[in-house]
Residue frames as a rotation matrix with the C-alpha (Angstrom) as fourth column:
UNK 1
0.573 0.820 0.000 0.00
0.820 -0.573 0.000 0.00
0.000 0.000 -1.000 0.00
UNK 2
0.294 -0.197 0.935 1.08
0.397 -0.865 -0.307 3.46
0.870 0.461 -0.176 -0.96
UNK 3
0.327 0.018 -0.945 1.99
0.854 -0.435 0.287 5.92
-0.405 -0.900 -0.157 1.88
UNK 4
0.889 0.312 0.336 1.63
0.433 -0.814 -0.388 9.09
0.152 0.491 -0.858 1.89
UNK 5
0.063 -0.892 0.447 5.16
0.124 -0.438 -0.891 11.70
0.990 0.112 0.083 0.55
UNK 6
-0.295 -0.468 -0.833 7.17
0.943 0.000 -0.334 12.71
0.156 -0.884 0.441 3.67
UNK 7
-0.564 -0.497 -0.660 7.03
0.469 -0.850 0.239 15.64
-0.679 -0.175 0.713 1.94
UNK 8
0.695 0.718 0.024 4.33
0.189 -0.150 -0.970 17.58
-0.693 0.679 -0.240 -0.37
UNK 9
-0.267 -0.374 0.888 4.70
0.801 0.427 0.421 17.26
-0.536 0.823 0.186 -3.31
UNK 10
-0.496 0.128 0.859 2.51
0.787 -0.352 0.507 19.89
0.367 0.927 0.074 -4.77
UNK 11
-0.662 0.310 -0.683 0.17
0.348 -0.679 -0.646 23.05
-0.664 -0.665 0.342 -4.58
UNK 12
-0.236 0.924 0.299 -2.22
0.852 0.345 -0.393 24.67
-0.466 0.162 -0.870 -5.63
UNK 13
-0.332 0.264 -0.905 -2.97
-0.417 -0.902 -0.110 28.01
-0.846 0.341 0.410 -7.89
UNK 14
0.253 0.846 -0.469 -4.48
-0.228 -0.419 -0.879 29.13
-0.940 0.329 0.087 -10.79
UNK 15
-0.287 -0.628 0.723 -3.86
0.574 0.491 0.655 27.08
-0.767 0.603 0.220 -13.83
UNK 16
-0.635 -0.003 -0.772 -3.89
-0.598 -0.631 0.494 28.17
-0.489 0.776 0.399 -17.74
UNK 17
-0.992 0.064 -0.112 -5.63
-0.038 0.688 0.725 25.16
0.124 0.723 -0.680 -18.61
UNK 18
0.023 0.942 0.335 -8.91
0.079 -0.335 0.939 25.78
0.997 0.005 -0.083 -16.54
UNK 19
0.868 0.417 0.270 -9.62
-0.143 -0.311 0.939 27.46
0.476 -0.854 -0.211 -13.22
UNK 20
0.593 -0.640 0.489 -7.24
-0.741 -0.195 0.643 26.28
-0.316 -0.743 -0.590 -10.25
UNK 21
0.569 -0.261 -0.780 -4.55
-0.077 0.927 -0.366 23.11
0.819 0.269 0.507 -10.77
UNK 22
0.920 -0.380 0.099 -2.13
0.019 0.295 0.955 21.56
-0.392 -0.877 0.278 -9.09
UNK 23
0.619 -0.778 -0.109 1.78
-0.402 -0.194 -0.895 22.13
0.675 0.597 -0.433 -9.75
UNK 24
0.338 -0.566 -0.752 4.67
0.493 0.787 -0.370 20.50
0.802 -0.245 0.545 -8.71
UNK 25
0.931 -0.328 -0.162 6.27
-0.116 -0.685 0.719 22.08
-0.346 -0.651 -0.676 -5.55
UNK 26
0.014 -0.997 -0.072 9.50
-0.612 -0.066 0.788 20.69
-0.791 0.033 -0.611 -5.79
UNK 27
-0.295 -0.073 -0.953 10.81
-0.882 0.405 0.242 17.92
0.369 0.911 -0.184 -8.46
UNK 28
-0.006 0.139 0.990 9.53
-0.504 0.855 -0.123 14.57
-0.864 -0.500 0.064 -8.21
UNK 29
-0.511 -0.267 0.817 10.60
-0.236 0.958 0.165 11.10
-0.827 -0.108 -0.552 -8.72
UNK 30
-0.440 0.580 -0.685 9.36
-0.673 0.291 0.680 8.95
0.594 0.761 0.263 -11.65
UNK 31
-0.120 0.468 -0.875 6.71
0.227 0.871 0.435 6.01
0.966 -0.147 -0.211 -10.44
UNK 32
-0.971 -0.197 -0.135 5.74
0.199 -0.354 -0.914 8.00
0.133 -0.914 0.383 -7.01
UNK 33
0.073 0.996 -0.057 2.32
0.970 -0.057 0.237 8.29
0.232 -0.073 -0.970 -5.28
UNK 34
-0.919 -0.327 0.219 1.81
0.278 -0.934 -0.224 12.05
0.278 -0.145 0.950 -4.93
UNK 35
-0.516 0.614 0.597 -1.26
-0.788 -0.066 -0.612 12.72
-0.337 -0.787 0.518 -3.31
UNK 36
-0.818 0.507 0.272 -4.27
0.487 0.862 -0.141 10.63
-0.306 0.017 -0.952 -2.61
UNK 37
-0.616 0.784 0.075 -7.79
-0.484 -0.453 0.748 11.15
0.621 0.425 0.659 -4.33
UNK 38
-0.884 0.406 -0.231 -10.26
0.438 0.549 -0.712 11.19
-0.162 -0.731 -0.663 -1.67
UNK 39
-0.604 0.795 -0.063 -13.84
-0.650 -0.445 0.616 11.96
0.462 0.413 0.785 -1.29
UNK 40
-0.103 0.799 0.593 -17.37
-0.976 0.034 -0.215 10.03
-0.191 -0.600 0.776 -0.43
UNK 41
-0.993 -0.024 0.116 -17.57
-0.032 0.997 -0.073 6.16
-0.114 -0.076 -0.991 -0.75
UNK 42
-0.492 0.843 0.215 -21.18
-0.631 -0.176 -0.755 5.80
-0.599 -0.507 0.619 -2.60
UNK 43
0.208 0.356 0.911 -23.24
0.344 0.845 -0.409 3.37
-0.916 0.398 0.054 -4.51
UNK 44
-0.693 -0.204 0.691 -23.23
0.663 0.194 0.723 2.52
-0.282 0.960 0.000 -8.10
UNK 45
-0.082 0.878 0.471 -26.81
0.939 -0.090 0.331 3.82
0.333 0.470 -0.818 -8.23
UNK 46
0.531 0.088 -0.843 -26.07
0.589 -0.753 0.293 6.82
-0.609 -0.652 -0.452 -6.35
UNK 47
-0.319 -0.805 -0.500 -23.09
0.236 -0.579 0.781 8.01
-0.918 0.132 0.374 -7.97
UNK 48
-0.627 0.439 0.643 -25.25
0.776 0.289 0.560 7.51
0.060 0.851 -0.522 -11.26
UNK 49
0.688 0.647 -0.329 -28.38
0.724 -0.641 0.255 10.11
-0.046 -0.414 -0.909 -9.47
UNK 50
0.377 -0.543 -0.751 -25.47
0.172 -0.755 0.633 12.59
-0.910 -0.368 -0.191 -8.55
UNK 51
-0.533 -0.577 0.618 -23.89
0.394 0.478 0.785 12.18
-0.749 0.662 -0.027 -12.28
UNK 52
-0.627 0.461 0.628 -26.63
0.738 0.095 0.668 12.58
0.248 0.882 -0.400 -14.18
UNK 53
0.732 0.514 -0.446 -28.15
0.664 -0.684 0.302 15.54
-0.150 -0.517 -0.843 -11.94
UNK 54
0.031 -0.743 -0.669 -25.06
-0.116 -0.667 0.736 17.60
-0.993 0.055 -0.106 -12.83
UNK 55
-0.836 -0.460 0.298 -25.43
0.438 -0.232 0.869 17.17
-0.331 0.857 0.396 -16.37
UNK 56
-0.237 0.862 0.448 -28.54
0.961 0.140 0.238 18.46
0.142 0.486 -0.862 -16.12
UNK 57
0.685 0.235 -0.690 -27.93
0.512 -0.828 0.226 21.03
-0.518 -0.508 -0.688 -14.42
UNK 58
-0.453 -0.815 -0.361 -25.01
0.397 -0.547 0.737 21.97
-0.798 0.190 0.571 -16.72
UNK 59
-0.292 0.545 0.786 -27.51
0.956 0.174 0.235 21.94
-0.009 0.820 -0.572 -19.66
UNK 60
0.466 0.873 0.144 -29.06
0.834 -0.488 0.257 24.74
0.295 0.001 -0.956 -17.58
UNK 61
0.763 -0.396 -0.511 -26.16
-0.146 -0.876 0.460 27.03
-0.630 -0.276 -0.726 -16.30
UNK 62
0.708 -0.702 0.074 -22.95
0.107 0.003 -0.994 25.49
0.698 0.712 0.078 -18.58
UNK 63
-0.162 -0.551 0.819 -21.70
-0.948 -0.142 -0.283 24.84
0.272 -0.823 -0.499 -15.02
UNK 64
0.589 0.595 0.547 -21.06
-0.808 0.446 0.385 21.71
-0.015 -0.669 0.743 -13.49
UNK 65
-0.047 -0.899 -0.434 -18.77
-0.842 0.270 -0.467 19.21
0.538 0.344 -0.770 -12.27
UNK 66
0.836 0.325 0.443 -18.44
-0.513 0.750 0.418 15.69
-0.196 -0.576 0.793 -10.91
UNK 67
-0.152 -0.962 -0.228 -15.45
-0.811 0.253 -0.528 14.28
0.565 0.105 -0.818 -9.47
UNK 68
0.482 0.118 0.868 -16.42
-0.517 0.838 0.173 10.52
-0.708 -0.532 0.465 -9.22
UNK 69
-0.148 -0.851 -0.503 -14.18
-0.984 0.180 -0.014 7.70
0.103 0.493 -0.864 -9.29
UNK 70
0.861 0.334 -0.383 -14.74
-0.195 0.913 0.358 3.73
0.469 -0.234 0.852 -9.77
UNK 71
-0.057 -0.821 0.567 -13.67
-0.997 0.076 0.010 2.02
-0.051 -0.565 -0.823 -6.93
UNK 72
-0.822 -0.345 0.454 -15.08
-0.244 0.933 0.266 -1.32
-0.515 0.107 -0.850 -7.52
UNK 73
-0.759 0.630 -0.164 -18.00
0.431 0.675 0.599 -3.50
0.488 0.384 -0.784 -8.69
UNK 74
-0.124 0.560 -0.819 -20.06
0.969 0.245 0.021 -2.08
0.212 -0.791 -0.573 -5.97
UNK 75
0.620 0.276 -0.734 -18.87
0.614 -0.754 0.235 1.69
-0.488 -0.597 -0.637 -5.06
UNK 76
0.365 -0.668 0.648 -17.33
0.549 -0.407 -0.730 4.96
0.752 0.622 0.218 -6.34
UNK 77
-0.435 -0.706 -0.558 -15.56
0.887 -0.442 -0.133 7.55
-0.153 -0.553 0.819 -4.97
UNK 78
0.414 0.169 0.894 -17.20
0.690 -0.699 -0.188 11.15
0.593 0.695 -0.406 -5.42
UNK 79
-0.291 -0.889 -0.355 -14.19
0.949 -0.219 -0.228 13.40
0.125 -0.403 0.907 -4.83
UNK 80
-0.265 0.131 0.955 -16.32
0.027 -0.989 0.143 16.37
0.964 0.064 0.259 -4.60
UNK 81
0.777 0.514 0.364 -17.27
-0.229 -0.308 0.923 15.79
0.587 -0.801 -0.121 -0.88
UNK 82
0.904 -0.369 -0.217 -15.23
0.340 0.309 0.889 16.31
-0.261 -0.877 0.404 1.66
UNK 83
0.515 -0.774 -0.370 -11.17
-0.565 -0.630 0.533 17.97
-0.645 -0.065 -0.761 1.91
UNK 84
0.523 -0.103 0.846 -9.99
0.563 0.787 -0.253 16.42
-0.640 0.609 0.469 -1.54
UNK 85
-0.092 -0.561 -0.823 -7.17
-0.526 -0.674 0.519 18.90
-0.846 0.480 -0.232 -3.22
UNK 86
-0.316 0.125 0.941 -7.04
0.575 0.814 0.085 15.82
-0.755 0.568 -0.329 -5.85
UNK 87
0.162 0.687 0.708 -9.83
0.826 0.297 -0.478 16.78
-0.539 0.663 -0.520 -7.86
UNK 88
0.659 0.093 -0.747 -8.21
-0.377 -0.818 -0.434 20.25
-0.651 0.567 -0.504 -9.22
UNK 89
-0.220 -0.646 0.731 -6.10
0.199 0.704 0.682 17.99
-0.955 0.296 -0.027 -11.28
UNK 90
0.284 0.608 -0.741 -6.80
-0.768 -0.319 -0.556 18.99
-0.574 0.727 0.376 -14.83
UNK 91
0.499 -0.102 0.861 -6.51
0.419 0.898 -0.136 16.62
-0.759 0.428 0.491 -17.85
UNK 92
-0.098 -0.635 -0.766 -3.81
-0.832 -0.370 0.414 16.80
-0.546 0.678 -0.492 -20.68
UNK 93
0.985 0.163 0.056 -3.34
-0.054 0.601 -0.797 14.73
-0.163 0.782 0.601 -23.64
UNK 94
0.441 -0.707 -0.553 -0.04
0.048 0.634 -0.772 14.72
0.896 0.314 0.313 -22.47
UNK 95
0.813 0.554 0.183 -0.32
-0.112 -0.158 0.981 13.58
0.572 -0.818 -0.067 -19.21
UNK 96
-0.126 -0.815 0.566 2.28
-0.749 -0.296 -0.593 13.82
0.651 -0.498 -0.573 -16.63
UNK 97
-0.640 0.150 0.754 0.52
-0.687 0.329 -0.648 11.46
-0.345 -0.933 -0.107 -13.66
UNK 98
-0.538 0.292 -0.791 -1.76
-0.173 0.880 0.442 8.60
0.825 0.375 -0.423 -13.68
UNK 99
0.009 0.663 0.749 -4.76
-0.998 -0.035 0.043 7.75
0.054 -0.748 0.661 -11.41
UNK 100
-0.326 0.170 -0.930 -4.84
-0.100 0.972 0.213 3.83
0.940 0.163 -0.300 -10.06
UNK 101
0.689 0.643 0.335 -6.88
-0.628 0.299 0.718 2.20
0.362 -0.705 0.610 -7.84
UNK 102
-0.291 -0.594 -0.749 -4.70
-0.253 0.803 -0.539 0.16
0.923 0.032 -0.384 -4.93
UNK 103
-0.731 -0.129 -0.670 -6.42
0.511 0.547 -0.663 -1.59
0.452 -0.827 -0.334 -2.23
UNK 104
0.046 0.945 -0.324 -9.44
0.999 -0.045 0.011 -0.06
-0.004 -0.324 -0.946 -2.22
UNK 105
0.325 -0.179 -0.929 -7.78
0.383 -0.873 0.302 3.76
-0.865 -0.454 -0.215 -2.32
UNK 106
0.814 -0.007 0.581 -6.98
0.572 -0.162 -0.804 6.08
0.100 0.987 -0.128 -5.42
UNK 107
0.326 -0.801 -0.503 -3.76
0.705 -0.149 0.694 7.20
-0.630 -0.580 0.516 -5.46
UNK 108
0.981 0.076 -0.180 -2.02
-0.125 -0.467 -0.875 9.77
-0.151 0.881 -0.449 -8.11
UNK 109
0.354 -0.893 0.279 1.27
0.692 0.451 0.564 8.26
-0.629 -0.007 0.777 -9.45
UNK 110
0.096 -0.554 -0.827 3.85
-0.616 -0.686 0.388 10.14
-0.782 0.472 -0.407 -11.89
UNK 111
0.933 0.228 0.278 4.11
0.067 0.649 -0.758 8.82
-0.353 0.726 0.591 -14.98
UNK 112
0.278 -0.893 0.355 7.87
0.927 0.152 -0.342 10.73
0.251 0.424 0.870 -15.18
UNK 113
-0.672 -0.616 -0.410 10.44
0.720 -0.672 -0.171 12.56
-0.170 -0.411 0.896 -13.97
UNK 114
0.696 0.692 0.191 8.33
0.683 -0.720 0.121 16.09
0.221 0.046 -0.974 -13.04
UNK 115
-0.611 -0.789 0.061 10.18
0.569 -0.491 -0.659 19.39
0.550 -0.368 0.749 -12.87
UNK 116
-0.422 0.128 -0.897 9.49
0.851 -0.286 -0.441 21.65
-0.313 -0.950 0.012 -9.97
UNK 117
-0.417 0.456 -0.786 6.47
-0.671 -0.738 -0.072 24.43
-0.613 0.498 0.614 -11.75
UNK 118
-0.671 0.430 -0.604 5.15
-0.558 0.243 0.793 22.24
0.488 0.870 0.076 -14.06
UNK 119
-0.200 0.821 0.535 1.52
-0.936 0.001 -0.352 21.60
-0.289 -0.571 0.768 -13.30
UNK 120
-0.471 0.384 0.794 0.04
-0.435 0.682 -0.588 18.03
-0.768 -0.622 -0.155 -12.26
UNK 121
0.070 0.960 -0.273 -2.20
-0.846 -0.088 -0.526 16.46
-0.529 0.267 0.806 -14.84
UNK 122
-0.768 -0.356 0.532 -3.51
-0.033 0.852 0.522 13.14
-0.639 0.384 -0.666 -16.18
UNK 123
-0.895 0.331 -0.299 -6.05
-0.390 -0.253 0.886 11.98
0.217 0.909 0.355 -18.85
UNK 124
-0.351 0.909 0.226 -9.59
-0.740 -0.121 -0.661 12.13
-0.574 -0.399 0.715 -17.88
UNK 125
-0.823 -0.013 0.568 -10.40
-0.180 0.954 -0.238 9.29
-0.539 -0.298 -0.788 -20.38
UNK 126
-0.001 0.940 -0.341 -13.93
-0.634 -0.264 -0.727 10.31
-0.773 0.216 0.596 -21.78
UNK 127
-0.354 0.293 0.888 -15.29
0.487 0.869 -0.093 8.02
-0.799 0.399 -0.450 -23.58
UNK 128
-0.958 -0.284 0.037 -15.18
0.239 -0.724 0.647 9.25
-0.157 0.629 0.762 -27.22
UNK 129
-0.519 0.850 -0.085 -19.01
0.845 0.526 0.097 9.55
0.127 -0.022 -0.992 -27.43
UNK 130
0.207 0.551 -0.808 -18.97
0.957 -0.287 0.050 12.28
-0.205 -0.784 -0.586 -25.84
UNK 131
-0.305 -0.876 -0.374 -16.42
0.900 -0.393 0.187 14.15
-0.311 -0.279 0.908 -26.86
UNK 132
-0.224 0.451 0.864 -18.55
0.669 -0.573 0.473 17.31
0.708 0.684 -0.174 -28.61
UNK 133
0.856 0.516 0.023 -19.58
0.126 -0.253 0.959 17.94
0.501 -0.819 -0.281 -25.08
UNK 134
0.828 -0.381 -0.412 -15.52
0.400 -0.115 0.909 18.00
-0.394 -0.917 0.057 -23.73
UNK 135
0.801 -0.563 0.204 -13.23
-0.075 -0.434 -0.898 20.51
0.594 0.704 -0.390 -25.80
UNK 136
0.394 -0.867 -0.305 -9.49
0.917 0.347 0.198 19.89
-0.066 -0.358 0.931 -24.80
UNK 137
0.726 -0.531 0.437 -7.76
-0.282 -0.809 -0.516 23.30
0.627 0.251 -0.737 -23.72
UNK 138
0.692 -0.702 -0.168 -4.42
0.594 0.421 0.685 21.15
-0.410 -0.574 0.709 -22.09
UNK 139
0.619 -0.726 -0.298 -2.43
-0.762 -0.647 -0.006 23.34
-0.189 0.231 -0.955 -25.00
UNK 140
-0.225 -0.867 0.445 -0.11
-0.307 0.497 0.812 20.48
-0.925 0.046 -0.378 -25.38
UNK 141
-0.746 -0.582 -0.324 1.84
-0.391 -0.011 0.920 19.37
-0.539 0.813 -0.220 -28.63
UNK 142
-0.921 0.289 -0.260 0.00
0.068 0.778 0.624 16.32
0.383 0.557 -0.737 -29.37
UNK 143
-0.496 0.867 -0.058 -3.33
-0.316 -0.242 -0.917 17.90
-0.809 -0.436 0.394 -28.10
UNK 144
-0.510 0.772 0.379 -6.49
0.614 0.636 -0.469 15.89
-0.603 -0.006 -0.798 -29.76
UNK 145
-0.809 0.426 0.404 -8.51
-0.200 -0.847 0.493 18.75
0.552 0.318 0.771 -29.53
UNK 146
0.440 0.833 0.336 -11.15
-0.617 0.009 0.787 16.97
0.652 -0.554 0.518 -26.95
UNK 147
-0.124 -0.088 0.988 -11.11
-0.919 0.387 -0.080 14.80
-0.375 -0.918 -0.129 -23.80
UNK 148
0.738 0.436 -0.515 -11.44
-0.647 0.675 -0.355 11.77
0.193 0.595 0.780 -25.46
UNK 149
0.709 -0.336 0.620 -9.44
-0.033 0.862 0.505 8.42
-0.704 -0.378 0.601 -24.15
UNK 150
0.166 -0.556 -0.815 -6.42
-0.885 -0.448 0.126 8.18
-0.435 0.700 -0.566 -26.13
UNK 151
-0.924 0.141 0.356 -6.89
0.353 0.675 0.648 4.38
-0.149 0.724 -0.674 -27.72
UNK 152
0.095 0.979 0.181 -10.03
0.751 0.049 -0.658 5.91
-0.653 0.198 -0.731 -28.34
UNK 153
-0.644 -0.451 -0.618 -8.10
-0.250 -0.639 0.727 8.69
-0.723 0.623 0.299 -31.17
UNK 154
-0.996 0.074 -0.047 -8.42
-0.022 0.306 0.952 6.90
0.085 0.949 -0.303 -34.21
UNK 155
-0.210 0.975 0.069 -11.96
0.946 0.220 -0.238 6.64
-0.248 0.016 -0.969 -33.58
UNK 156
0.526 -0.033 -0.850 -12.61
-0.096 -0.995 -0.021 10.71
-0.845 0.093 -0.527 -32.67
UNK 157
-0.682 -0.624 -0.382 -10.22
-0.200 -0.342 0.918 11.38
-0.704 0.702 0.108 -35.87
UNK 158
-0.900 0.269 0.342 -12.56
0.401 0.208 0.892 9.38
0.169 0.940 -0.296 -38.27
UNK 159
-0.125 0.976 -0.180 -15.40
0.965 0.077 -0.250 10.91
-0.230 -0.205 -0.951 -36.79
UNK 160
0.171 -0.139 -0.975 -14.07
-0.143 -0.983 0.115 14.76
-0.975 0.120 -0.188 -37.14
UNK 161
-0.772 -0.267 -0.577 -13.41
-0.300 -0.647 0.701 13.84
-0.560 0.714 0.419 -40.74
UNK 162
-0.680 0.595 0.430 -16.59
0.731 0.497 0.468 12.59
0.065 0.632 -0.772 -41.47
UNK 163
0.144 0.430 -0.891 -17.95
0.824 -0.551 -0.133 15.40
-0.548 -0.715 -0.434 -39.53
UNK 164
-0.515 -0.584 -0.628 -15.36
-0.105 -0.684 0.722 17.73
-0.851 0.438 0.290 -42.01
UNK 165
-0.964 0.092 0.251 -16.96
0.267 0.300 0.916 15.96
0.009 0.949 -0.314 -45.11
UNK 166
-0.289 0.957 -0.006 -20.57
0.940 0.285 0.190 16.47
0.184 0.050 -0.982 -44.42
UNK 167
0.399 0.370 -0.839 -20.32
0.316 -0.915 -0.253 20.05
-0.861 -0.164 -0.481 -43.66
UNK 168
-0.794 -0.555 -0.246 -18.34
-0.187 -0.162 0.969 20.27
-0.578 0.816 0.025 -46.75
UNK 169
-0.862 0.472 0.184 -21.14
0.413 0.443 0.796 18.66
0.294 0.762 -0.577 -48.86
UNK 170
-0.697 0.644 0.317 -24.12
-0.612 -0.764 0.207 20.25
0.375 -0.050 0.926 -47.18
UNK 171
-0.128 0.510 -0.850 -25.35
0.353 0.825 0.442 17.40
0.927 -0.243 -0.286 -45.50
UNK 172
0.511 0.194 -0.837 -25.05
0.798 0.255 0.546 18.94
0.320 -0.947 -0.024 -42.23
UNK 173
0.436 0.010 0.900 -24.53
-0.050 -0.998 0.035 22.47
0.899 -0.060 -0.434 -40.32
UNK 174
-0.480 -0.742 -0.467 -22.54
0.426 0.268 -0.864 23.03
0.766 -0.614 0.188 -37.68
UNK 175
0.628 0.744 0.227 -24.31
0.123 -0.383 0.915 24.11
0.768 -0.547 -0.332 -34.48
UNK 176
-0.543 -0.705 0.456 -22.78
-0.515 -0.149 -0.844 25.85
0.663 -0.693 -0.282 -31.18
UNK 177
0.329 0.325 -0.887 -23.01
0.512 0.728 0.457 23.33
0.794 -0.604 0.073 -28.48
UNK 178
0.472 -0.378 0.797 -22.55
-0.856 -0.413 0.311 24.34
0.211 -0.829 -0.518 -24.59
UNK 179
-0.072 -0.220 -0.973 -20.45
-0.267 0.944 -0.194 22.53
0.961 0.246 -0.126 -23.07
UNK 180
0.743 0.646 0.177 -21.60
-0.225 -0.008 0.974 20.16
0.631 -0.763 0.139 -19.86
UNK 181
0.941 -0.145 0.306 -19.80
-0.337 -0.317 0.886 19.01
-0.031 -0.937 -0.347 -16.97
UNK 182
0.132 -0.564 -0.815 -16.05
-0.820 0.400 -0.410 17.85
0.557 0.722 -0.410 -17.07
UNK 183
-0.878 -0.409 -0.249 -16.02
-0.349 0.903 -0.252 14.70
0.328 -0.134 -0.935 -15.48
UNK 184
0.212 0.976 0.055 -19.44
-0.834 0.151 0.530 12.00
0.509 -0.158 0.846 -14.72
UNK 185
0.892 0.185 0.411 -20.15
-0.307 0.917 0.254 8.52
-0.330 -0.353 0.875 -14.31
UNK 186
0.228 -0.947 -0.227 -16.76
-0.925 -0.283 0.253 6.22
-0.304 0.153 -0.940 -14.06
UNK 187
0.839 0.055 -0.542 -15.01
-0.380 0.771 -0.511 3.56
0.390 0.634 0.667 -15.39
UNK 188
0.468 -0.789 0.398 -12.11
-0.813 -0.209 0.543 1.74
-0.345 -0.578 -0.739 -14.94
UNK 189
0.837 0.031 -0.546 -9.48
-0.264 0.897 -0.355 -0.70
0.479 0.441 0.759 -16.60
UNK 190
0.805 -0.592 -0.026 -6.67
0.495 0.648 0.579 -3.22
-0.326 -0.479 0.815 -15.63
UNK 191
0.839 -0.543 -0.026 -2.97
-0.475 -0.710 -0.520 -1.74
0.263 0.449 -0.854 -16.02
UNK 192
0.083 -0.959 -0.271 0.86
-0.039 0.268 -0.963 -2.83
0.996 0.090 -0.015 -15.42
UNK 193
-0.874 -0.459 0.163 2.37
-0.171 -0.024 -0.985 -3.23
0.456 -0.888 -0.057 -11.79
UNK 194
-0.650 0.479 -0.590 -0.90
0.760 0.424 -0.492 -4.72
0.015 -0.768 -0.640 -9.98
UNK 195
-0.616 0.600 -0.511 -2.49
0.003 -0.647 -0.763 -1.44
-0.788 -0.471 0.396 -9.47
UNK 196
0.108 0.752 0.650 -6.37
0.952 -0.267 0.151 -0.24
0.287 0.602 -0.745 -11.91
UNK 197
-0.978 -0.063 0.199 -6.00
0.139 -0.907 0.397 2.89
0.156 0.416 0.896 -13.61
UNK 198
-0.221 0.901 -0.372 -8.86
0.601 -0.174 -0.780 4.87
-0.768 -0.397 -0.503 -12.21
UNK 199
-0.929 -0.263 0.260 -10.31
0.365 -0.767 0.527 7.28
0.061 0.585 0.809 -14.86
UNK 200
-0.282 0.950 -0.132 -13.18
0.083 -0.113 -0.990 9.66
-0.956 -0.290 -0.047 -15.17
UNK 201
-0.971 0.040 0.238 -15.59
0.241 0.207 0.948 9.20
-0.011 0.978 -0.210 -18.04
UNK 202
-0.854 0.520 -0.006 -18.76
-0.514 -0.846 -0.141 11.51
-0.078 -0.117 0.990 -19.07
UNK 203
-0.425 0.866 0.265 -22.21
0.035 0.308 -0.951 10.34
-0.905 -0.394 -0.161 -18.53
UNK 204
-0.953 0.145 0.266 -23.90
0.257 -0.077 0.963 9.90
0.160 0.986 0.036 -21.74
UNK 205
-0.778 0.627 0.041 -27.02
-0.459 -0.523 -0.718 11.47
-0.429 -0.577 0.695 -22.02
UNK 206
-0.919 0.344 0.194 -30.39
0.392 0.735 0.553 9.95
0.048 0.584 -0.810 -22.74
């Protein structure tokens, strides 16, 4: 089991990518837990009710967030309740850190060597479905252009040029979309070294 740094690792201010993040304090280590993601411990069917009530409500202000994480078969994590620095993490599309699930607890690991100023941030995952609903402002090279899992590219890629072709041909107009909350209902798959990559993935609407 993880244990928490002797020593913090990070802090908090005002990122370029959206609102507040998190930034290294000092350098850190490659393959290091750096903080824990904490938060409430609620049902599947709950975290679903709480999920899907924030995208409604983003519908109506273009506000709204939900930091829940799968913890198992049974329960998530929603990292909005309770004293959870975690959840100002932002997502890149070239991610510095990694979320995994070990022993029942969500940890944030490094994915590599971090210099000291350079802000925190891993890949939210979204499930390309969605992606219309999660523009990517991370700013990095190999930026996408949306939140959108990254074995889930090639997909999003043939969709944006089918998307290119039909507005090209007049089949189809482009419309301004708001966008809704950045993170929903979660998911989670199997990874290297023992530990499950936690990720957060948007709620599809119905």
């Amino acid at each position: 089991m993880p244990q928490a740094p002797t020593k913090r690792y990070w802090t908090v201010r005002s990122s370029s990518i959206h609102n507040r993040g998190i930034f290294a304090k000092c350098d850190i280590p490659y393959d290091v837990p750096i903080i824990e993601y904490l938060g409430e411990k609620v049902t599947k069917a709950e975290s679903t009710r709480r999920g899907e009530a924030l995208v409604e409500r983003a519908k109506k202000t273009g506000e709204a967030a939900v930091y829940i994480f799968t913890l198992n078969q049974r329960y998530d994590i929603d990292g909005a309740k309770g004293h959870n620095p975690a959840r100002y993490l932002n997502h890149s599309c070239a991610p510095n850190c990694e979320a995994y699930i070990i022993r029942g607890r969500i940890w944030i690991y490094s994915l590599r060597e971090i210099k000291a100023g350079e802000e925190l941030t891993y890949n939210y995952s979204f499930d390309v479905d969605t992606w219309e609903d999660h523009p990517c402002r991370c700013g990095a090279d190999r930026c996408i252009g949306y939140i959108v899992e990254e074995k889930q590219w090639p997909k999003l890629l043939r969709r944006l040029e089918k998307l290119e072709r039909d507005v090209k041909s007049g089949k189809l107009k482009l419309k301004t979309k708001a966008s809704t909350s950045e993170a929903a209902a979660p998911a989670k798959k199997t990874v290297t070294k023992k530990k499950t990559a936690a990720k957060k993935t948007a709620a599809k609407k119905k």
